[in-house]
NUBAZA-897971 format. One line per field, with one value per residue (C-alpha): residue number from 1; residue in three letters; chain; z, y, x. Coordinates in pm, whole numbers. Each point is the difference from the previous one (the first is absolute). Layout:
BEGIN
resi	(NUM ...) $
resn	(ALA ...) $
chain	(A ...) $
zz	(Z ...) $
yy	(Y ...) $
xx	(X ...) $
// end
This chain:
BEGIN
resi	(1 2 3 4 5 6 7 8 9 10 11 12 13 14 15 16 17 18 19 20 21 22 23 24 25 26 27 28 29 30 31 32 33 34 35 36 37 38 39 40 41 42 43 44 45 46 47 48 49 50 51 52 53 54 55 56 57 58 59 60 61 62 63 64 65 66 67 68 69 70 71 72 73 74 75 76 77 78 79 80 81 82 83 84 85 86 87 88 89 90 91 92 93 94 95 96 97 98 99 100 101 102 103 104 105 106 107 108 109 110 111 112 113 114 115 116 117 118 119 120 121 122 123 124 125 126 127 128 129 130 131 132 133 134 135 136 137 138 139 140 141 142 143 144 145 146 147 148 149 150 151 152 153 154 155 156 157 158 159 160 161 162 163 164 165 166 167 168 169 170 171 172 173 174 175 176 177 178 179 180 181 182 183 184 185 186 187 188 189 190 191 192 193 194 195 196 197 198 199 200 201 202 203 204 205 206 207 208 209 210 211 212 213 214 215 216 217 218 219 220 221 222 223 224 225 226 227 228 229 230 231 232 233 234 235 236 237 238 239 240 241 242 243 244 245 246 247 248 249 250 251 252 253 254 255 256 257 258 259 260 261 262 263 264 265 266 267 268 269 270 271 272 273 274 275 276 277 278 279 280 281 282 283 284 285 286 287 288 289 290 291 292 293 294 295 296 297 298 299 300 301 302 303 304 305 306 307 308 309 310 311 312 313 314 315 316 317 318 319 320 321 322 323 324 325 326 327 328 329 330 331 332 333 334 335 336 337 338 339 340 341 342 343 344 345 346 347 348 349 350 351 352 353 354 355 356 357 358 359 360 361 362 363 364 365 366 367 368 369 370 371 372 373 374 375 376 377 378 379 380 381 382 383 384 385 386 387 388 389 390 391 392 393 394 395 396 397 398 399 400 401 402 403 404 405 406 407 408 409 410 411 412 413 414 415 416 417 418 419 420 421 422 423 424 425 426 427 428 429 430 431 432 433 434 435 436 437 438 439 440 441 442 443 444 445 446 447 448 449 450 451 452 453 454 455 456 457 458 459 460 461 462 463 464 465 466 467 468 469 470 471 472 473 474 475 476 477 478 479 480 481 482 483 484 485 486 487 488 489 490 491 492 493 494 495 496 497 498 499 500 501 502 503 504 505 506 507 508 509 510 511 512 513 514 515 516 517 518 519 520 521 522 523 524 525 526 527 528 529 530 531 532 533 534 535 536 537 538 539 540 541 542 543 544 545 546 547 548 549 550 551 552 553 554 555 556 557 558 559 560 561 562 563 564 565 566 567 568 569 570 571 572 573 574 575 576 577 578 579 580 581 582 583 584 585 586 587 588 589 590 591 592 593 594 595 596 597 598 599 600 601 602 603 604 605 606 607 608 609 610 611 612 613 614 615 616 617 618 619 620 621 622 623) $
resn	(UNK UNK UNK UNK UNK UNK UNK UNK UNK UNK UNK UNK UNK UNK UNK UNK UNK UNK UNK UNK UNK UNK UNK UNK UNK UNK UNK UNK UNK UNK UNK UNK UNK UNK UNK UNK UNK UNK UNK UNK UNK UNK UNK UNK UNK UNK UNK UNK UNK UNK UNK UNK UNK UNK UNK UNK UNK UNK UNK UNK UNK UNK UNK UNK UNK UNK UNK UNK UNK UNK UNK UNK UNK UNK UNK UNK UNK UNK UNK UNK UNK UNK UNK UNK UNK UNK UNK UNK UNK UNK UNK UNK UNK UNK UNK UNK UNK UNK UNK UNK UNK UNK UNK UNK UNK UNK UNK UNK UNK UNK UNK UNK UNK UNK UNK UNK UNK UNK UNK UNK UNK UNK UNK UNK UNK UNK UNK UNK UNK UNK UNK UNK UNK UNK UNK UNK UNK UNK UNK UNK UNK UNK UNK UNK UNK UNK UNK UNK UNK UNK UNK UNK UNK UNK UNK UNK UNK UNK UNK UNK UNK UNK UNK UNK UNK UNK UNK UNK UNK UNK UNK UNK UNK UNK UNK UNK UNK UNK UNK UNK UNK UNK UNK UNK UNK UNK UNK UNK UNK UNK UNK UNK UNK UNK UNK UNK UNK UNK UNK UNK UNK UNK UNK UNK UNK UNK UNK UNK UNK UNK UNK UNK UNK UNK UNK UNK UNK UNK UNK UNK UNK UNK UNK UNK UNK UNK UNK UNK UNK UNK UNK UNK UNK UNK UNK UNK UNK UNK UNK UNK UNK UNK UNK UNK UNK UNK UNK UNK UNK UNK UNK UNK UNK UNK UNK UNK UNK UNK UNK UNK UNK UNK UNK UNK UNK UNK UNK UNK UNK UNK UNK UNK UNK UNK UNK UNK UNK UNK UNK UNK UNK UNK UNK UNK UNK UNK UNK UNK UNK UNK UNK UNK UNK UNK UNK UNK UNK UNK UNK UNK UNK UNK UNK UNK UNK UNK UNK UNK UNK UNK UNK UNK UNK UNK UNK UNK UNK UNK UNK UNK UNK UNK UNK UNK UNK UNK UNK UNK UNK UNK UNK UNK UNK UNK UNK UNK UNK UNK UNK UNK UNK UNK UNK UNK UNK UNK UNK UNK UNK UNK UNK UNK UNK UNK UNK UNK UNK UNK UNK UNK UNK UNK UNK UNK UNK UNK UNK UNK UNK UNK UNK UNK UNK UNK UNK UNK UNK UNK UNK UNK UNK UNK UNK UNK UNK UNK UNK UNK UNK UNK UNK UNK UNK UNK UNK UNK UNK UNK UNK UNK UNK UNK UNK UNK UNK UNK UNK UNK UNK UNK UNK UNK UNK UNK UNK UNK UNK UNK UNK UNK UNK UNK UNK UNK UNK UNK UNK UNK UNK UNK UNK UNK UNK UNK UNK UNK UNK UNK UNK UNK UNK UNK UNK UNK UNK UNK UNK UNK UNK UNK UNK UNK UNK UNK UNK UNK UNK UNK UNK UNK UNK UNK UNK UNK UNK UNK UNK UNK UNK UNK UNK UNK UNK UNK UNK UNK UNK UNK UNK UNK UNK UNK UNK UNK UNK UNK UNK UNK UNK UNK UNK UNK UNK UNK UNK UNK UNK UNK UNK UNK UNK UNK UNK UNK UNK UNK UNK UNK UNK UNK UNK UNK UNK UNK UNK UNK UNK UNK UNK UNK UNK UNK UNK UNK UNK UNK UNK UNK UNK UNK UNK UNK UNK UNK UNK UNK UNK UNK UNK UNK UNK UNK UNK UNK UNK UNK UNK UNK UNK UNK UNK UNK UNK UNK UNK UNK UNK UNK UNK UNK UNK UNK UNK UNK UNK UNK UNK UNK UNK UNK UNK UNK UNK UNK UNK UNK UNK UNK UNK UNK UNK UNK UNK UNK UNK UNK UNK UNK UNK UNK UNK UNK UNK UNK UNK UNK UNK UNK UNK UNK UNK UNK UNK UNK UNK UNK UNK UNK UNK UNK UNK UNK UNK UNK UNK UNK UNK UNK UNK UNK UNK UNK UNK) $
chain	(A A A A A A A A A A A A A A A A A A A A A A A A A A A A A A A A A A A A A A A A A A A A A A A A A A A A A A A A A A A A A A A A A A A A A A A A A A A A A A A A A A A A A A A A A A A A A A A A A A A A A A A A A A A A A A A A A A A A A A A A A A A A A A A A A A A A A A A A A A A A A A A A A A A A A A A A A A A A A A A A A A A A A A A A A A A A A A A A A A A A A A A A A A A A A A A A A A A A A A A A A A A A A A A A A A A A A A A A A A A A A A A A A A A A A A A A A A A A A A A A A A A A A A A A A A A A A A A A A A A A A A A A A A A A A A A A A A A A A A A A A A A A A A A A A A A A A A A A A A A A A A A A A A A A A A A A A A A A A A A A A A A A A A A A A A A A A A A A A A A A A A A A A A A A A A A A A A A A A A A A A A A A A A A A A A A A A A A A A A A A A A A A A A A A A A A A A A A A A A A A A A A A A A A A A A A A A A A A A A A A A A A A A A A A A A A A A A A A A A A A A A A A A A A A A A A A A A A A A A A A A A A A A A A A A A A A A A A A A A A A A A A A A A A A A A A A A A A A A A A A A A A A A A A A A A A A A A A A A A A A A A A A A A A A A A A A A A A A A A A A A A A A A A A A A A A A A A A A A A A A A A A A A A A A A A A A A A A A A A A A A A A A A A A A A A A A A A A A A A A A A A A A A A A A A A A A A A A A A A A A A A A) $
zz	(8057 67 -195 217 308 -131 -69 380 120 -194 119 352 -18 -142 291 261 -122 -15 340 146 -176 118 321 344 324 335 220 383 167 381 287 345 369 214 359 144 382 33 267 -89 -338 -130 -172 -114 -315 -235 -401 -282 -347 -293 -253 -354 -192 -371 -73 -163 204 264 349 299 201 124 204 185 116 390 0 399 21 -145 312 233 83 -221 -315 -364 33 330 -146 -357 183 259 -286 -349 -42 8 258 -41 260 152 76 51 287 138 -23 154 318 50 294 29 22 -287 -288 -264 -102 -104 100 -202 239 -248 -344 -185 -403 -117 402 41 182 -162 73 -9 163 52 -124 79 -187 -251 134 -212 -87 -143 -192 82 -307 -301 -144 -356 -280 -23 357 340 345 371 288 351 227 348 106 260 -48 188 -149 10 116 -290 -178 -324 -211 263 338 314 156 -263 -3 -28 239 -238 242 -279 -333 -123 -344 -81 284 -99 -162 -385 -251 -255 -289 -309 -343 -321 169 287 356 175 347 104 350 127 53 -60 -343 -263 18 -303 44 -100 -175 171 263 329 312 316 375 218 348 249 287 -123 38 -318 -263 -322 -345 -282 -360 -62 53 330 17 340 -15 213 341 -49 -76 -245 -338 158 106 362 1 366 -5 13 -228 228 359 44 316 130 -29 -333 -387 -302 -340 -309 -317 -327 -274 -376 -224 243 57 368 294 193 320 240 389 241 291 -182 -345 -153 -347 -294 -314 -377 -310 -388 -245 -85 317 162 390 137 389 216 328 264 309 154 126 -326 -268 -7 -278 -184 -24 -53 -332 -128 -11 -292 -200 20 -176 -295 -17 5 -277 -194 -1 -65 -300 -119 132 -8 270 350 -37 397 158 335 84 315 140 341 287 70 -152 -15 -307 -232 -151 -214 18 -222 48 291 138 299 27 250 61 152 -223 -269 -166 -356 151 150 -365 -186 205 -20 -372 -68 250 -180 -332 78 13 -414 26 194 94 -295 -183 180 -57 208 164 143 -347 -178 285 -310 -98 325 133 -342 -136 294 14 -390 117 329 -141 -292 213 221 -255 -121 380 -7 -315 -107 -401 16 -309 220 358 107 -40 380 -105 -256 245 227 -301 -136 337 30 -342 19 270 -18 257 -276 -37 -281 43 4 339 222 292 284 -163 -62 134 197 80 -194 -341 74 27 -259 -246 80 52 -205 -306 -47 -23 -218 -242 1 -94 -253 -167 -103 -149 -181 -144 17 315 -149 -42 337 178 -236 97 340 1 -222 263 260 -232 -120 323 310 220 -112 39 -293 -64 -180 -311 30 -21 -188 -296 137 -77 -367 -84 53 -117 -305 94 121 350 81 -26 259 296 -45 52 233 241 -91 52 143 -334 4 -237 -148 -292 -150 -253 -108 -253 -252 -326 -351 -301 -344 196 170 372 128 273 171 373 162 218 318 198 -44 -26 -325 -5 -277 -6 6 -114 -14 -152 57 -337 64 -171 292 -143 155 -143 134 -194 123 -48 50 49 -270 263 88 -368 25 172 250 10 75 321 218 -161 -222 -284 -316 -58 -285 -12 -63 -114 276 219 5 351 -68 -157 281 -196 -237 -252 -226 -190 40 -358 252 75 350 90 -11 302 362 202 -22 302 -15 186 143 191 206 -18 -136 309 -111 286 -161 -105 -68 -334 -103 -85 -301 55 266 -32 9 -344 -255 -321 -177 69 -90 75 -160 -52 -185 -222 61 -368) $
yy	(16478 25 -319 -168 177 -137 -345 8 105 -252 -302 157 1 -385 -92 108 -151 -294 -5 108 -297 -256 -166 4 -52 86 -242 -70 -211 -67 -148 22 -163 -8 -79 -87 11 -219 129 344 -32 186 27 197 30 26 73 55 96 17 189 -9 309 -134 279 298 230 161 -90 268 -165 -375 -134 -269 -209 -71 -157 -158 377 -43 -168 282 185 297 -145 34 -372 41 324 -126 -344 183 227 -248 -93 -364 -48 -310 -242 -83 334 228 219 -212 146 322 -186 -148 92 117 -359 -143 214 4 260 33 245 81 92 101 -27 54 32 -159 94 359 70 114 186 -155 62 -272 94 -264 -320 145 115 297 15 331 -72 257 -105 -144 -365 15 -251 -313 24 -199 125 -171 110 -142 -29 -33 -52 -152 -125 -104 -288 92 -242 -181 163 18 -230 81 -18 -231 -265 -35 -146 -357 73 15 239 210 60 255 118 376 8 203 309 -44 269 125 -89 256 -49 163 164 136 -93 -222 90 -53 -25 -332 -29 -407 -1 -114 22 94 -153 35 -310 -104 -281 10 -152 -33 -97 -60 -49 -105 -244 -380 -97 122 -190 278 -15 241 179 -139 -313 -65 21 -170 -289 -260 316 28 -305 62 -228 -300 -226 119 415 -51 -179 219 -176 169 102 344 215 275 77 172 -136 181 -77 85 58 81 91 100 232 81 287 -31 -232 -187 -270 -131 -194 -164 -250 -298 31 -364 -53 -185 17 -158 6 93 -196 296 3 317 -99 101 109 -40 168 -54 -52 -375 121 118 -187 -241 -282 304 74 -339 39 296 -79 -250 267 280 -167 -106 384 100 -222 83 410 -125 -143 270 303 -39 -194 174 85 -61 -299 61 74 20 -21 155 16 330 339 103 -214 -41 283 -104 114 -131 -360 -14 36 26 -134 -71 -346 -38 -95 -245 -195 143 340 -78 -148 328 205 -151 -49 369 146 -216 76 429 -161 44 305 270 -228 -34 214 279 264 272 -127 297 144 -313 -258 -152 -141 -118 -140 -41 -241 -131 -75 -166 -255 -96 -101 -143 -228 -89 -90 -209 -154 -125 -120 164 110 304 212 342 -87 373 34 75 318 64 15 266 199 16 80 296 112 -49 314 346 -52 -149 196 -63 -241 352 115 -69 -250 269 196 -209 151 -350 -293 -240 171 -45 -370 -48 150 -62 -371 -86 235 -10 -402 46 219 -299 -228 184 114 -390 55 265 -86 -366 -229 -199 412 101 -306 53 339 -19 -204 250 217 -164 -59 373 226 -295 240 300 248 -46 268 -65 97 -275 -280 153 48 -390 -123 201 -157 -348 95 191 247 309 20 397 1 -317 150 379 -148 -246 152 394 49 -211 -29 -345 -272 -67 -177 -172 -222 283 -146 -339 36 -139 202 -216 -333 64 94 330 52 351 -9 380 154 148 73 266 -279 -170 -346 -283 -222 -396 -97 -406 -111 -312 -102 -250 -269 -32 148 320 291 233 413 155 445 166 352 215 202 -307 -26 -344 -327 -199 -374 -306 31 -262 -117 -314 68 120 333 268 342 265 391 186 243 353 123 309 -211 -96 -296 -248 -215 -305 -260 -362 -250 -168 66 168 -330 -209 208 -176 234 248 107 380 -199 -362 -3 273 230 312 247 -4 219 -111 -348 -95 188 -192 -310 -109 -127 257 216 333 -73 252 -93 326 229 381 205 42 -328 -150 -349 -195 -131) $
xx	(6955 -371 -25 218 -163 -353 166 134 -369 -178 258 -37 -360 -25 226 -179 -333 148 120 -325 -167 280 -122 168 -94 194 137 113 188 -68 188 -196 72 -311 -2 -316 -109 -327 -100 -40 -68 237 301 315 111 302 -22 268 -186 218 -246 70 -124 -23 -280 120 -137 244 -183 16 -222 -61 -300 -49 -319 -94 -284 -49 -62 -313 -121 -58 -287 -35 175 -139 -42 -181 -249 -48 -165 -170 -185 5 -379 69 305 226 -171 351 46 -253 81 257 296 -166 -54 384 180 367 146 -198 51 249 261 340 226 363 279 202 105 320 81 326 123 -160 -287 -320 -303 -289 -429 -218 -332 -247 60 289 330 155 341 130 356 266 179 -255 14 119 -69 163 119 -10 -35 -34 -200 17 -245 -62 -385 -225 -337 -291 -194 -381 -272 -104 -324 106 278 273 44 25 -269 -250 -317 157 241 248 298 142 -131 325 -79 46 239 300 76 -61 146 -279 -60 188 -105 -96 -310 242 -56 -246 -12 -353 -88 -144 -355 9 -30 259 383 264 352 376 191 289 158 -44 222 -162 103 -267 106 -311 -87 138 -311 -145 -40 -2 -79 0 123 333 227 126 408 66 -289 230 0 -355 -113 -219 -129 42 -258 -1 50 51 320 291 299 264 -29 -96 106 -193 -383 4 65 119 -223 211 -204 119 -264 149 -236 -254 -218 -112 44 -177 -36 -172 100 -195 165 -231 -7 0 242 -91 138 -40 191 -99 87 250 206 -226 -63 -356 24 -252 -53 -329 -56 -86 -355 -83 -195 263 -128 -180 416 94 -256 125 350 -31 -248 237 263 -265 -112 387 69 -308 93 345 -142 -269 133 373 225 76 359 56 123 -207 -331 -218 -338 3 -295 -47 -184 -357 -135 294 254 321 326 317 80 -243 -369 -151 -409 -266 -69 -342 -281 -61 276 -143 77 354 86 -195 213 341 -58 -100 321 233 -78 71 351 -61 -247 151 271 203 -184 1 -267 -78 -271 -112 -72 -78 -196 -148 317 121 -378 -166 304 24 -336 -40 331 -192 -291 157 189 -230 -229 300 47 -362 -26 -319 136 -259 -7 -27 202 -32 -365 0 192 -255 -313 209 95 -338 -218 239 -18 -417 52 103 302 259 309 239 322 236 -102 293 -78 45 -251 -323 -286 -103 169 -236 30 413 -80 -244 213 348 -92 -351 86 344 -56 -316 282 238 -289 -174 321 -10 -340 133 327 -23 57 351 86 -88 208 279 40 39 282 159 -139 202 325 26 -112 155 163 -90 -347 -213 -254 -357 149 262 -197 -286 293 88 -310 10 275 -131 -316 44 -238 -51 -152 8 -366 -73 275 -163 -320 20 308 -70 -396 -270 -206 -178 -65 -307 -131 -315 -172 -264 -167 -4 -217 -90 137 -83 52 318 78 80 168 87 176 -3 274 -220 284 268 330 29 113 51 -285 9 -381 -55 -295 -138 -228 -318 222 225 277 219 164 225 -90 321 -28 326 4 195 140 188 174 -11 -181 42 252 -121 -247 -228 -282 49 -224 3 82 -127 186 -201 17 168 -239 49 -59 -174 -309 -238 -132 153 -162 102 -234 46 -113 -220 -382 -77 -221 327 146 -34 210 220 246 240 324 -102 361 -104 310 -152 -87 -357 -219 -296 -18 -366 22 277 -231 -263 -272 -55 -330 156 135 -120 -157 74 281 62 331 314 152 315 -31 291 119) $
// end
């Protein structure tokens, strides 16, 4: 029996290993009638959330975001800008000064599970729901709610009248359920950071003054009462009576929603080559033939991510006036429009492609920035490299400058720090956008460019629809690789140790060159040394490291290419002896493509006069 009993245990114990490592992730239905009155901004509310726990963890509790009640005087959004070091420039004390009428909140009249009513406290920007009877594994349960909302004056992302004069900006509008997963709950109040969402479909009847044009996540269901994708928005296909139209949306697999109105918003459209329709929204006294330009560019950058990063699985899309700068949401964004036509297309191009980064592949971006920004980032410039034709070897070298004037300072901190918590708002940017591109980028130079673009499609085909971690698509990138990469993502994403490397010395031993390189900073890296010999010809010294159990695929440069002994990291310097004599050397350059995060480049160089002619030190002679 106490065989048996062990036997039992032991299967017991495998089982439930197992099903901690299988994946899930929650998921919520939503159905929601809005009715809007223009004129005092505000507007009444209506919500049925089926939620789907498929964790299995029992749940006694559920929370829900409200962010419009971030804009009030007092909020943690309000205080955190009023007393961060470097305050977001669009909103700065603003928020503090807003009277009654112009702020934001949202205020739940009551809410219901499966018919009963529920307790629940508002507590700033979360609502807390205690369960009277818990949510067990594997089952579904549906809250109603009844709410009414005020929608703030625009100052940051949401709100009405913006700077453009754009009437309503409505993104982060409704009540949103938390997020649930393996780490437990994410209910983090709103100070304007990131946001964390729940897979699922959403139906949505917005009911405002007819003469609205709106625009948004989702396909329209009743396009012939509202007129809208045609070539005139403002022609009604069937008489409407009374002052007020209904917008039906219907988005499948979402995780938020999003729109925007204004009385003259001007509709354009254009069609991939793949049946996906491109909407787009601005007003007439816009930049209109800055609009007129972009149109034809978007679809080119569509179809080139299509091609590179995996294809948008939507059949709708849509570039809306409206914002503070440019923020995505699924199947939509909303942008500024003033400024240079290079901007409007940087923009559009960089919004659109989170509809892969953070979009489909859904990371909290809270937690992990770097993979929403950074990604997004590395596709943007990519692309737009693409759109102008200019075939550069390092596209995100812009990235590169921002990554390394940070990392030249003592106010770096490392890629874990979640977004609400950065100490300033320019280390935030600088990291979550200029180093988690420069990571893309230099992963090429690491495991091989073909590698890098290979994996992320597989990126996109294994973790669409789902919330991918950093260990995800590091073990992604393994697998297309063939290497091991624990060593590059603890380094690069865990601390803020820096890159450094040099050409220390080249001497004559019995006719031959010797060449040692030396590691200076505390990151170690592969090295890609191309030297260029006084008869014109080029050759490509390629130093794995043996940490890496492996070397990299086929990468950018076009020349020949000799292998040599891998580096072991804990050897500042590294030697090897070429059969030539040092006299036949022109140059030498440590990574001509300009990928490696190098803080210090003028070392990386020969001829250069700090070159030493002797050397002393433990060093390792690569064999």
């Amino acid at each position: 029996m106490k065989y048996i009993s062990i036997l039992i245990s032991l299967w017991f114990l495998s089982s439930s290993c197992n099903a901690q490592n299988h994946y899930w992730q929650q998921h919520a239905d939503y159905k929601m009638e809005i009715n809007m009155d223009v004129t005092k901004h505000q507007f009444q509310g209506k919500q049925k959330l089926v939620y789907t726990n498929n964790s299995p963890d029992t749940l006694h509790s559920v929370f829900y975001h409200l962010y419009y009640n971030a804009f009030q005087p007092g909020s943690m959004m309000d205080v955190r800008s009023r007393t961060i070091a470097d305050p977001d420039p669009r909103v700065e004390d603003r928020i503090f000064h807003l009277k009654e009428n112009e702020i934001g909140y949202t205020k739940v009249k009551s809410l219901k599970r499966d018919g009963k009513d529920i307790q629940f406290k508002e507590v700033g920007t979360i609502l807390e729901v205690k369960l009277d009877n818990p949510i067990l594994p594997g089952k579904k349960t549906t809250f109603d709610m009844e709410f009414e909302s005020q929608v703030p004056v625009q100052i940051r992302r949401t709100g009405r009248n913006n700077s453009e004069g754009i009437d309503y900006s409505m993104t982060q509008w409704y009540p949103k359920m938390c997020e649930f997963d393996k780490e437990g709950w994410h209910s983090n109040p709103y100070i304007g950071r990131e946001f964390h969402g729940i897979w699922g479909d959403f139906d949505v009847k917005i009911t405002i003054d007819k003469k609205y044009v709106l625009g948004g996540t989702g396909y329209i269901q009743n396009p012939q009462e509202v007129g809208y994708g045609y070539e005139d928005s403002s022609k009604k296909l069937i008489e409407n009576k009374g002052n007020t139209l209904t917008w039906h949306f219907n988005a499948p697999n979402v995780h938020d929603f999003a729109w925007a109105a204004d009385p003259d918003f001007v509709h354009d459209q254009i069609k991939l080559d793949n049946g996906t329709v491109i909407h787009f929204l601005y007003q007439v006294d816009s930049i209109q033939e800055n609009w007129k330009k972009l149109i034809p560019l978007t679809k080119l950058g569509f179809e080139y991510v299509n091609q590179n990063f995996g294809e948008y699985p939507y059949k709708q899309y849509s570039v809306i006036q409206g914002g503070d700068g440019g923020m995505e949401y699924p199947m939509c964004t909303l942008i500024t429009a003033s400024g240079s036509f290079a901007g409007l297309l940087s923009v559009t191009m960089h919004e659109a492609i989170h509809s892969w980064y953070q979009g489909l592949m859904a990371t909290n971006e809270a937690k992990y920035s770097w993979m929403d920004e950074g990604f997004t980032t590395f596709a943007q410039y990519k692309t737009l490299d693409y759109l102008y034709e200019k075939n550069s070897i390092n596209p995100v070298s812009r990235s590169y400058s921002g990554y390394i004037r940070l990392a030249q300072t003592d106010r770096e901190e490392p890629l874990t720090t979640h977004a609400d918590f950065y100490i300033s708002n320019s280390v935030y940017g600088s990291n979550s956008y200029s180093k988690g591109a420069v990571l893309l980028m230099q992963l090429g130079y690491v495991i091989g460019d073909e590698a890098l673009m290979k994996g992320m499609k597989r990126y996109y085909d294994e973790w669409k629809f789902k919330h991918p971690t950093p260990q995800d698509f590091k073990r992604v990138m393994e697998k297309v690789s063939g290497l091991e990469l624990d060593w590059y993502f603890e380094q690069f994403v865990e601390t803020t140790n820096t890159i450094d490397y040099g050409i220390k010395s080249l001497k004559d031993v019995n006719g031959k060159a010797e060449i040692t390189l030396e590691r200076i900073g505390v990151m170690p890296m592969p090295i890609d040394l191309v030297i260029k010999f006084k008869d014109g010809s080029l050759k490509w010294y390629y130093i794995p490291m043996r940490i890496m159990r492996g070397e990299k695929g086929n990468d950018l440069l076009q020349i020949e290419r000799v292998n040599l002994a891998a580096w072991p990291w804990v050897y500042p310097t590294y030697s090897f002896t070429l059969n030539v004599n040092t006299k036949d050397i022109e140059e030498m350059v440590i990574d001509p493509s300009n990928r490696l995060a190098d803080i210090h480049i003028n070392n990386n160089v020969y001829p250069n006069e700090s070159i030493q002619k002797e050397e002393s030190g433990i060093n390792y002679k690569g064999n």
